[in-house]
C-alpha positions as CSV (number, residue, x, y, z in Angstrom):
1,X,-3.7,25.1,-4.1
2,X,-7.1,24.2,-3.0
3,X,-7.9,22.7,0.1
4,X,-11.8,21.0,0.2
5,X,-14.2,18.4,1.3
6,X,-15.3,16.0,-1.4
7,X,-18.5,13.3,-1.6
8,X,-16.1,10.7,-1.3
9,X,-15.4,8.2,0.8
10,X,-16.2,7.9,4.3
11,X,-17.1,11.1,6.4
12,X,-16.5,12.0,10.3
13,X,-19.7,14.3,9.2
14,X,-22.1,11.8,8.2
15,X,-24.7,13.2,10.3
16,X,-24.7,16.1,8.9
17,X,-24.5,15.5,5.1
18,X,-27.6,14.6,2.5
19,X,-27.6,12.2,0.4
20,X,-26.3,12.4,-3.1
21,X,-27.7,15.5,-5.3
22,X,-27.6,16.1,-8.3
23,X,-27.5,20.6,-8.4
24,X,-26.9,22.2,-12.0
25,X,-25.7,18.8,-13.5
26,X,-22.6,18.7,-11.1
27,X,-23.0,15.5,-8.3
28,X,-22.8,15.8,-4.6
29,X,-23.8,16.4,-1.0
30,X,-25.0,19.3,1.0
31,X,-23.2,19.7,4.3
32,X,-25.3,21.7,6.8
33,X,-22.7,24.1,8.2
34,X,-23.9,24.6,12.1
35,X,-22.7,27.2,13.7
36,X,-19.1,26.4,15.4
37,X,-16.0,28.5,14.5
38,X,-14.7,26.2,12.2
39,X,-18.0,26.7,9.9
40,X,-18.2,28.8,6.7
41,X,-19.6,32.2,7.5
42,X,-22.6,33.3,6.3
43,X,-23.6,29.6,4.6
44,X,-26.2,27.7,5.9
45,X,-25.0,24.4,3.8
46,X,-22.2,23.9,1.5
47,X,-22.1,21.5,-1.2
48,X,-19.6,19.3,-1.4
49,X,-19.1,18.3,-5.3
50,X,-18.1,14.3,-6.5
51,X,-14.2,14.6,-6.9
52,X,-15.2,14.4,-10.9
53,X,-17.9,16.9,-10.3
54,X,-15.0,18.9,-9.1
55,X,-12.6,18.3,-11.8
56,X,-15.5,19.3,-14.4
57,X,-16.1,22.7,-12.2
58,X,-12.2,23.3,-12.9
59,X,-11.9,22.2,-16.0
60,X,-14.7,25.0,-17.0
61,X,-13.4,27.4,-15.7
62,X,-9.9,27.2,-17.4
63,X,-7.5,24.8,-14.8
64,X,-6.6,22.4,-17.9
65,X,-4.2,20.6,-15.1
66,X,-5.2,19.4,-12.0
67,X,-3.0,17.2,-9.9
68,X,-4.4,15.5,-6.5
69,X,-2.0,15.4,-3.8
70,X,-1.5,12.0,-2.5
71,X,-1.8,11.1,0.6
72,X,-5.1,12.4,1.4
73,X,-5.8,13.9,4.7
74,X,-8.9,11.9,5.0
75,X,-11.1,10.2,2.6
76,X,-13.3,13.2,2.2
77,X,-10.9,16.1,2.3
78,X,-8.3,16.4,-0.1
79,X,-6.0,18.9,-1.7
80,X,-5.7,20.0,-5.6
81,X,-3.3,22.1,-7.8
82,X,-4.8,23.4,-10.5
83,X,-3.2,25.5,-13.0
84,X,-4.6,27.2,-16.6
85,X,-2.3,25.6,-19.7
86,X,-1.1,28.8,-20.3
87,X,0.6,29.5,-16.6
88,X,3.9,31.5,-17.0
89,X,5.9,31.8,-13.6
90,X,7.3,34.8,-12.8
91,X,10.4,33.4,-11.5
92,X,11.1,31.3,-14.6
93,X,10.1,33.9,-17.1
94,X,9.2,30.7,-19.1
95,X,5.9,30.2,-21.4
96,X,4.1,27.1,-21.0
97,X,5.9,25.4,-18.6
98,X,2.5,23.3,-17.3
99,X,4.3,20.4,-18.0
100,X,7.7,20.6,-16.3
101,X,5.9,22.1,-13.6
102,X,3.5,18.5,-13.6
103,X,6.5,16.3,-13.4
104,X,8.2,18.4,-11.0
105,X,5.2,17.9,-8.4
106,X,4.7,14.8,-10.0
107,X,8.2,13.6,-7.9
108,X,7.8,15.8,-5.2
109,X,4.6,14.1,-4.4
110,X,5.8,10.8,-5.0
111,X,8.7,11.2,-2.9
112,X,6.7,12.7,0.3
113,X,4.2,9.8,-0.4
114,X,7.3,6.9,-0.3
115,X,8.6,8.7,2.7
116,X,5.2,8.9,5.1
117,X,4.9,4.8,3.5
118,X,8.2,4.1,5.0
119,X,7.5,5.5,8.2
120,X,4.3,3.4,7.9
121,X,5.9,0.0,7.3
Protein backbone atom coordinates (compact mmCIF):
# COMPACT_ATOMS: atom_id res chain seq x y z
CA UNK A 1 0.00 0.00 0.00
CA UNK A 2 1.43 3.26 -0.58
CA UNK A 3 0.37 6.26 0.93
CA UNK A 4 1.89 9.80 -1.02
CA UNK A 5 1.50 13.23 -2.23
CA UNK A 6 1.14 13.64 -5.95
CA UNK A 7 1.51 17.06 -8.48
CA UNK A 8 -2.04 16.89 -8.84
CA UNK A 9 -4.61 18.87 -8.28
CA UNK A 10 -4.95 21.54 -5.83
CA UNK A 11 -2.59 21.70 -2.81
CA UNK A 12 -3.14 23.01 1.00
CA UNK A 13 0.87 23.40 0.38
CA UNK A 14 0.99 25.67 -2.48
CA UNK A 15 3.37 27.89 -0.85
CA UNK A 16 5.69 25.64 -0.38
CA UNK A 17 5.87 23.67 -3.80
CA UNK A 18 7.93 24.67 -7.24
CA UNK A 19 6.59 24.64 -10.16
CA UNK A 20 6.56 21.78 -12.47
CA UNK A 21 10.07 19.88 -13.01
CA UNK A 22 11.06 17.84 -15.02
CA UNK A 23 14.12 15.52 -12.80
CA UNK A 24 15.57 12.21 -14.68
CA UNK A 25 12.63 12.31 -17.27
CA UNK A 26 9.98 11.70 -14.54
CA UNK A 27 7.44 15.06 -14.04
CA UNK A 28 6.80 16.94 -10.82
CA UNK A 29 7.21 19.33 -7.96
CA UNK A 30 9.62 19.84 -5.20
CA UNK A 31 8.04 20.31 -1.84
CA UNK A 32 10.43 22.07 0.57
CA UNK A 33 10.00 19.89 3.75
CA UNK A 34 10.41 22.64 6.81
CA UNK A 35 11.10 21.55 9.75
CA UNK A 36 7.68 20.47 11.81
CA UNK A 37 7.20 16.94 13.10
CA UNK A 38 5.11 15.88 10.42
CA UNK A 39 8.22 16.55 7.80
CA UNK A 40 10.49 13.84 6.36
CA UNK A 41 13.58 13.49 8.35
CA UNK A 42 16.63 14.26 7.07
CA UNK A 43 15.20 15.81 3.47
CA UNK A 44 15.36 19.17 2.70
CA UNK A 45 12.69 18.85 -0.28
CA UNK A 46 10.83 15.91 -1.53
CA UNK A 47 9.61 15.47 -4.97
CA UNK A 48 6.40 14.88 -5.51
CA UNK A 49 6.17 12.84 -9.01
CA UNK A 50 2.85 13.49 -11.79
CA UNK A 51 0.46 10.57 -10.76
CA UNK A 52 1.80 8.98 -14.40
CA UNK A 53 5.26 9.89 -13.44
CA UNK A 54 4.46 7.69 -10.48
CA UNK A 55 2.91 4.90 -12.28
CA UNK A 56 6.13 4.80 -14.72
CA UNK A 57 8.50 4.74 -11.38
CA UNK A 58 6.29 1.50 -10.51
CA UNK A 59 5.92 0.09 -13.51
CA UNK A 60 10.03 -0.05 -13.62
CA UNK A 61 10.55 -1.28 -10.98
CA UNK A 62 8.34 -4.44 -11.41
CA UNK A 63 4.47 -3.38 -9.82
CA UNK A 64 2.80 -4.58 -13.35
CA UNK A 65 -0.65 -3.70 -11.24
CA UNK A 66 -1.41 -0.68 -9.73
CA UNK A 67 -4.91 0.13 -8.56
CA UNK A 68 -5.73 3.89 -7.11
CA UNK A 69 -8.01 3.78 -4.29
CA UNK A 70 -10.95 5.94 -4.85
CA UNK A 71 -11.99 8.33 -2.92
CA UNK A 72 -8.95 10.34 -2.56
CA UNK A 73 -8.15 11.90 0.64
CA UNK A 74 -7.42 15.12 -1.10
CA UNK A 75 -6.65 16.06 -4.54
CA UNK A 76 -2.95 15.77 -3.97
CA UNK A 77 -2.60 12.79 -1.69
CA UNK A 78 -3.67 9.63 -2.64
CA UNK A 79 -3.23 5.89 -1.91
CA UNK A 80 -1.89 3.00 -4.43
CA UNK A 81 -1.68 -0.84 -4.41
CA UNK A 82 0.83 -2.05 -6.34
CA UNK A 83 1.62 -5.59 -6.75
CA UNK A 84 4.54 -7.48 -9.18
CA UNK A 85 2.42 -10.05 -11.82
CA UNK A 86 3.90 -12.69 -10.25
CA UNK A 87 2.54 -12.08 -6.45
CA UNK A 88 1.72 -15.49 -4.80
CA UNK A 89 -0.13 -15.04 -1.32
CA UNK A 90 0.80 -17.01 1.34
CA UNK A 91 -2.52 -17.60 2.53
CA UNK A 92 -3.93 -18.79 -0.82
CA UNK A 93 -0.89 -20.87 -1.72
CA UNK A 94 -2.09 -19.76 -5.31
CA UNK A 95 0.26 -18.65 -8.40
CA UNK A 96 -0.74 -15.69 -10.19
CA UNK A 97 -3.66 -14.68 -8.63
CA UNK A 98 -3.00 -10.69 -9.65
CA UNK A 99 -6.09 -10.81 -11.14
CA UNK A 100 -8.65 -12.16 -8.76
CA UNK A 101 -6.93 -10.22 -6.33
CA UNK A 102 -7.73 -6.85 -8.90
CA UNK A 103 -11.38 -7.64 -9.05
CA UNK A 104 -11.58 -8.43 -5.47
CA UNK A 105 -10.28 -4.76 -4.55
CA UNK A 106 -11.84 -3.73 -7.60
CA UNK A 107 -15.50 -4.38 -5.46
CA UNK A 108 -14.20 -3.65 -2.29
CA UNK A 109 -13.35 -0.25 -3.47
CA UNK A 110 -16.35 0.30 -5.38
CA UNK A 111 -18.49 -0.63 -2.61
CA UNK A 112 -16.76 1.72 0.13
CA UNK A 113 -16.82 4.46 -2.62
CA UNK A 114 -21.00 3.89 -3.17
CA UNK A 115 -21.28 3.81 0.63
CA UNK A 116 -19.27 7.35 1.60
CA UNK A 117 -21.55 8.70 -1.87
CA UNK A 118 -24.65 7.65 -0.02
CA UNK A 119 -23.84 9.30 3.00
CA UNK A 120 -22.96 12.24 0.71
CA UNK A 121 -26.38 12.53 -1.05
Amino acid sequence: MIDTHLAAGESAFEESLSELVDVDGLQGRWFREGDGHLSSWGNDLAFWPTPESLGRMLHDAGYDVVLEVDPWVMSDRRFFVALPATYTSPVMGVRRQVPALVRSLRFRASRQWRAARATEL
